[in-house]
N, C-alpha and C positions, 0 to 999 in steps of 0.2 A: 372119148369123153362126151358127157353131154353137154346138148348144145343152152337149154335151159339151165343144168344145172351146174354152168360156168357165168353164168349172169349175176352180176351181185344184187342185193336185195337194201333198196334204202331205205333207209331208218326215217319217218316225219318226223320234225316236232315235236314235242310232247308224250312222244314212245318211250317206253325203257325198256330193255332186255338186260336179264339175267339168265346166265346159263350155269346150272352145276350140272356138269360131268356130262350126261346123256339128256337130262332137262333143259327143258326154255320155259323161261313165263315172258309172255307179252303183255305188257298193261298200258292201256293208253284210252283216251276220252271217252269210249264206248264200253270200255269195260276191262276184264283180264282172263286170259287163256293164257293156259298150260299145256305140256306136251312132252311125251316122253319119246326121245329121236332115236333112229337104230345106230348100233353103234361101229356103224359099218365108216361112216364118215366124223370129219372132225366141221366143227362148226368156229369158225372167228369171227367176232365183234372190233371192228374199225372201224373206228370213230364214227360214218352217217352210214355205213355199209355193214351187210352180215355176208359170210363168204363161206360156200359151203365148197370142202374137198373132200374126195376119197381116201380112206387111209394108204390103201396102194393100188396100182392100176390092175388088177385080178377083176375080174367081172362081177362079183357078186359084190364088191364094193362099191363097183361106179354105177351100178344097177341103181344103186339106192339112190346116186347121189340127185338128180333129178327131183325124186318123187320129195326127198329133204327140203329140197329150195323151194317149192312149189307149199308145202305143206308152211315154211315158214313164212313166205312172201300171202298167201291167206291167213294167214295169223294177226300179220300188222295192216293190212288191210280192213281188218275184220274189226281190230280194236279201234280204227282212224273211220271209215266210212261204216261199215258196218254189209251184211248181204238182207238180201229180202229175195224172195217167190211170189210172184202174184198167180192164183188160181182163180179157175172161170169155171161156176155151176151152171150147167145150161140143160132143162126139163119141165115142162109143168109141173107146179108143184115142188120141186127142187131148191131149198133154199138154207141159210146160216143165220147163224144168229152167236155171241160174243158176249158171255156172261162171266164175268172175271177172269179168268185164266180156263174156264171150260167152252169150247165149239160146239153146238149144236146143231146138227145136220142133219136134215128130212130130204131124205135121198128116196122114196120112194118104196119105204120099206116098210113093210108091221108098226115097224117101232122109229123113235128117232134116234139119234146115235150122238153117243155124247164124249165127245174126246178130250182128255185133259192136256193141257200143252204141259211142254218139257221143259222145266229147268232153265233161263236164259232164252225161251224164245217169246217172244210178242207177237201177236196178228190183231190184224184188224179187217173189219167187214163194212165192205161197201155194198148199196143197194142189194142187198141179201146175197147176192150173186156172186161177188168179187171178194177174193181172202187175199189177203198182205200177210205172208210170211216174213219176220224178221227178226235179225239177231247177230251175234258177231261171230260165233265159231258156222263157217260156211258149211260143215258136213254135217252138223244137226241142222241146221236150215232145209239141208237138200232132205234129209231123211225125214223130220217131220213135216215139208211138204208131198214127201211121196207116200207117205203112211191116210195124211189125209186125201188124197186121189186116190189112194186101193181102197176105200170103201166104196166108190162106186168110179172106178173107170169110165172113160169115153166110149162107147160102143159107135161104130162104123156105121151103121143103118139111119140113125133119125140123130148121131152126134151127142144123144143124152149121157148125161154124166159131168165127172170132176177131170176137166186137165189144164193146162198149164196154160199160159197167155199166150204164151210163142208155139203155144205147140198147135202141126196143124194135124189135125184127123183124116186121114184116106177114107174118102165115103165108098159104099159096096151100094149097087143096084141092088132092088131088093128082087122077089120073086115077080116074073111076066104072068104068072099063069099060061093055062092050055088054052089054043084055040081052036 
């Protein structure tokens, strides 16, 4: 069995869940997500608690049952506090800018790059440098912060580029030259 995905999952306040059949919708103060669950396990709703079990103990049941808890327990987290990414440009020259719902990044290129955000996500820019990723479904969070770092990754040598706050970069010597 797993050991996360024998953990119950409580319900705050102001959450509701509805489940039909293999569906959840979460709706709570931040907003509402949906989700379509494998239907490997069963899902119960008591009273402040959701409880996820396998339908039998075979392995490609209990496989799931985990990644189910985990996926619902980010669901209500999501609609209660909400996730965010914070990104760090660092280059001469390098910098963002936050025109409605469009990113504009001068990374160093020809041209500047203009990225539309997605559906339910927000960012915000601080001193041109600094992006604030946010939104309640945690896997488009993670995905449209890593869509914005692949336009110009970290490089090892001088550290220019888009990466993450916490993230740290292995710097590489550069060349000695001959003597």
């Amino acid at each position: 069995m797993s050991r996360i995905g024998k953990l119950p999952v409580q319900i705050p306040s102001g959450v509701k869940i509805a489940l039909d059949g293999c569906a959840i919708q979460v709706q709570g103060p931040k907003g509402r997500l949906g989700r379509n669950l494998p239907a490997d396990v069963k899902v119960l709703v008591e009273g402040e608690t959701i409880r996820v079990e396998p339908l039998s103990l075979e392995a490609k049941h209990r496989a799931v049952q985990g990644l189910v808890r985990t996926l619902i327990a980010n669901m209500v987290d999501g609609v209660t506090k909400g996730f965010e990414r914070i990104l760090e440009i660092n280059g001469v020259g390098y910098r963002a800018d936050l025109k409605g719902n469009v990113l504009n990044l001068s990374l160093g290129y020809s041209h500047p790059i203009e990225y539309k955000l997605p559906e339910g996500i927000g960012a915000e820019v601080e001193k041109q440098t600094k992006i604030t990723v946010r939104g309640v479904d945690k896997e488009l969070v993670g995905a449209t912060a890593a869509k914005i770092r692949s336009f110009r990754g970290p490089e090892p040598y001088r550290g220019k580029g888009i990466k993450y706050a916490d993230e740290k970069i292995i710097r590489k010597a550069g060349k000695t030259g001959k003597k």
